[in-house]
N, C-alpha and C positions, 0 to 999 in steps of 0.2 A: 124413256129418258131422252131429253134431246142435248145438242149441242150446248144451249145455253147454259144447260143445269152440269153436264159432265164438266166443260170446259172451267170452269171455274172453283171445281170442287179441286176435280186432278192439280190446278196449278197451286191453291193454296196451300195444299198439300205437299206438293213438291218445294215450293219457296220455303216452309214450314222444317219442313222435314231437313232440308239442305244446310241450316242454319244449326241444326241440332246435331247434325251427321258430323259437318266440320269440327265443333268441339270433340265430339266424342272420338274421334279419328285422330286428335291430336295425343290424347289422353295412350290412343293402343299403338302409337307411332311410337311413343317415348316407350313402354312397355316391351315392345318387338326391338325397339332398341337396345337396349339396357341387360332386360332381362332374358332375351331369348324370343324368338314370332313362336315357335309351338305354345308357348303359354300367352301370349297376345291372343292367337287365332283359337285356341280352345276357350279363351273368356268370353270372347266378342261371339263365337257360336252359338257359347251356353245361353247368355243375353238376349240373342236374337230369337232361340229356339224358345222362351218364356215370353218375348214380345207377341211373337207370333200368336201362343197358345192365347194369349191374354187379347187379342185381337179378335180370332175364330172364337170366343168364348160371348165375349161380349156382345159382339157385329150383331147376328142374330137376336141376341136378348132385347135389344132395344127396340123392336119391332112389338116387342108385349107391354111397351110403354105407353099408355095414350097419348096421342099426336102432337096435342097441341100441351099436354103437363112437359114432353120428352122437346119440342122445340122451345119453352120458358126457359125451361134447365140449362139445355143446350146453350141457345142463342147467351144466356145471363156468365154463362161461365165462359163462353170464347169473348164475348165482353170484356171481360174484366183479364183475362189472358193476353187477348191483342193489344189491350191498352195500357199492359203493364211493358210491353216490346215496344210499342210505339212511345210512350213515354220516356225510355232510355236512349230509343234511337237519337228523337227528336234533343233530348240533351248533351249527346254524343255530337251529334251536327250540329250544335250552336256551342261545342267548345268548352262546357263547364263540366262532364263530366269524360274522363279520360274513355279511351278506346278500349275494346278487349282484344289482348295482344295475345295471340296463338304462339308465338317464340318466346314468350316469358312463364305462359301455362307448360309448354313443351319442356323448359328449363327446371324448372319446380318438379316435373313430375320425376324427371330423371333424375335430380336431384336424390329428390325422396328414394325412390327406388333403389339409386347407388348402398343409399344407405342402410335399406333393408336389409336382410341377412336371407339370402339366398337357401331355400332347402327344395331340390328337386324329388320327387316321388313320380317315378315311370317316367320320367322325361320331363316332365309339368312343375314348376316350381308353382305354389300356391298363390304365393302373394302376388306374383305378377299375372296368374288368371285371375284373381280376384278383381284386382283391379281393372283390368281391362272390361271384366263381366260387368262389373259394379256401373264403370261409363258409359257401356252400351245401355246399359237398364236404365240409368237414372236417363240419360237424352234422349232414350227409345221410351220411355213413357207418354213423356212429352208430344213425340212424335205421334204416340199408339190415341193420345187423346185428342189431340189433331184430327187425325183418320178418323174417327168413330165421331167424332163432334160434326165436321163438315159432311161427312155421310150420312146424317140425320136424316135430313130432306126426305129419302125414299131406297128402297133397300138394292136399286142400282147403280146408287151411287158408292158404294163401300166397296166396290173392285178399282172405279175411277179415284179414288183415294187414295186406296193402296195403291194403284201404278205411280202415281206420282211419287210419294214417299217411298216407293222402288225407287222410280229410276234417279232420284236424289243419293238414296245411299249409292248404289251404283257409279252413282259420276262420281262423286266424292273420293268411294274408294278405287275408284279407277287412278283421280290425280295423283290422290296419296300414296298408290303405289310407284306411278309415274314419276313424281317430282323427290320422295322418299323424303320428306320433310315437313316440318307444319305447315299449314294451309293458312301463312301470314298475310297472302297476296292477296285472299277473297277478302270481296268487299264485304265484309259482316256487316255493318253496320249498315250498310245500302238493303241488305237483304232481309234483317230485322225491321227496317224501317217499310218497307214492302210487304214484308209479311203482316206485319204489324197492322198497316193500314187493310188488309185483304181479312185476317181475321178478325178485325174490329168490324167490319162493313158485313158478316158473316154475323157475327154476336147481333148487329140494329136489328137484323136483316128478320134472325129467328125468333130474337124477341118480340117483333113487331108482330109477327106472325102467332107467338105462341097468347102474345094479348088481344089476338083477332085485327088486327090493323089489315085491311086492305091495300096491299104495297099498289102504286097504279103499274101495269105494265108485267105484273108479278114478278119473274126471276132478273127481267129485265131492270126495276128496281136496286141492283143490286152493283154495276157498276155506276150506277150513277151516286148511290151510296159510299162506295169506295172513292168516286172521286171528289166528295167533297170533303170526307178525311184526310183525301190526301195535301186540299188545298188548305183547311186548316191545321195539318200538321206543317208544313210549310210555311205558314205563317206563325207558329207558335216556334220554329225553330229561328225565326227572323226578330220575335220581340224576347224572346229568350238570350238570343247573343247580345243587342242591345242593353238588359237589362244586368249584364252579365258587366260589357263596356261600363257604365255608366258607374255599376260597384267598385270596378278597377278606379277608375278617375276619380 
């Protein structure tokens, strides 16, 4: 494996990954709030300890996939994944559909939570491990299909995958312990729309390949791919805000 092929797996991975980590980290913020961290940090454990299994389970299995059926699947489903993120981005930056605000998710959840009725067993109140489990699992899925999607390519690539989406939760929960608040300041939507664009370019990339397309340049094919999503995402966010004006008038 060289550079070309690492370097691009590990980042989508991490840009992927980062964007899923911030939600879920808002969700065990309000939980360690509320309800007590020993039931945050034993949710968000449980979570991670099934992500993982679910990871080392898989990783390996997909090598018993034929090449080119396991890059069709692949490339067709990070398709229609990164272009369901870049489609929101891209509406979010032209202003017609609202933000996703980590201080009103953070609000709701505490909320909810105040509400709940509290029953601790051994120290552990349930409902607020649940919850916190529940957050890590549904955005660590996401994440866990990320990793095994972009590791497709070749069976060296699924450690540079996982490092990335390491070191994404990692930063993540390093600020959130640091700032001890939502993570309202990251730019999500910069980061959806990057990702966005890198997993879409990843979905051309394997489909092309799993239909036999000779990319020219081969892995090298693939920032040149990313970067003319990104110029028609850019432009679709420009005739979008227009069309947006022109309904207001």
């Amino acid at each position: 494996m060289t550079w070309i092929q690492i370097a691009p797996t590990a980042v989508a991975s991490f840009l992927a990954s980062a964007v899923e980590c911030v939600e879920a980290a808002t969700i065990v913020l309000a939980v360690g709030t509320v309800r007590g961290w020993r039931s945050a940090l034993a949710g968000t454990g449980l979570g991670l300890l099934v992500l993982v299994a679910l990871v080392l389970a898989l990783g390996p299995a997909l090598s018993h996939v034929p090449e080119r059926a396991l890059q069709l699947f692949v490339g067709l489903l990070l398709l229609l994944f990164g272009m369901r993120w870049l489609r929101k981005a891209i509406l979010r930056a032209a202003g017609t559909l609202p933000p996703h605000d980590e201080d009103a998710v953070f609000k709701s959840e505490t909320a909810n939570l105040r509400l709940a009725r509290a029953s601790e067993r051994h120290g552990v109140d349930p409902i607020a491990t649940v919850t916190a489990f529940k957050a890590v699992l549904l955005e660590g899925l996401e994440v866990a299909f990320i990793v095994l999607a972009v590791s497709a390519g070749g069976p060296g690539l699924l450690s540079a995958a996982a490092a990335g989406a390491l070191a994404a939760a990692l930063l993540v929960a390093l600020v959130a312990v640091a700032v001890h608040r939502p993570l309202a300041r990251v730019p999500e939507n910069t980061l959806k729309f990057a990702v966005g664009v890198v997993i879409s370019a990843f979905g051309i990339y394997w489909s092309g390949e799993g239909f036999g397309v000779g990319w020219p340049g081969h892995d090298l094919a693939l920032p040149v791919i990313a970067g003319g999503l990104l110029a028609a995402a850019l432009l679709g966010v420009r005739l979008v805000g227009r069309v947006a004006v022109a309904e207001v008038r």
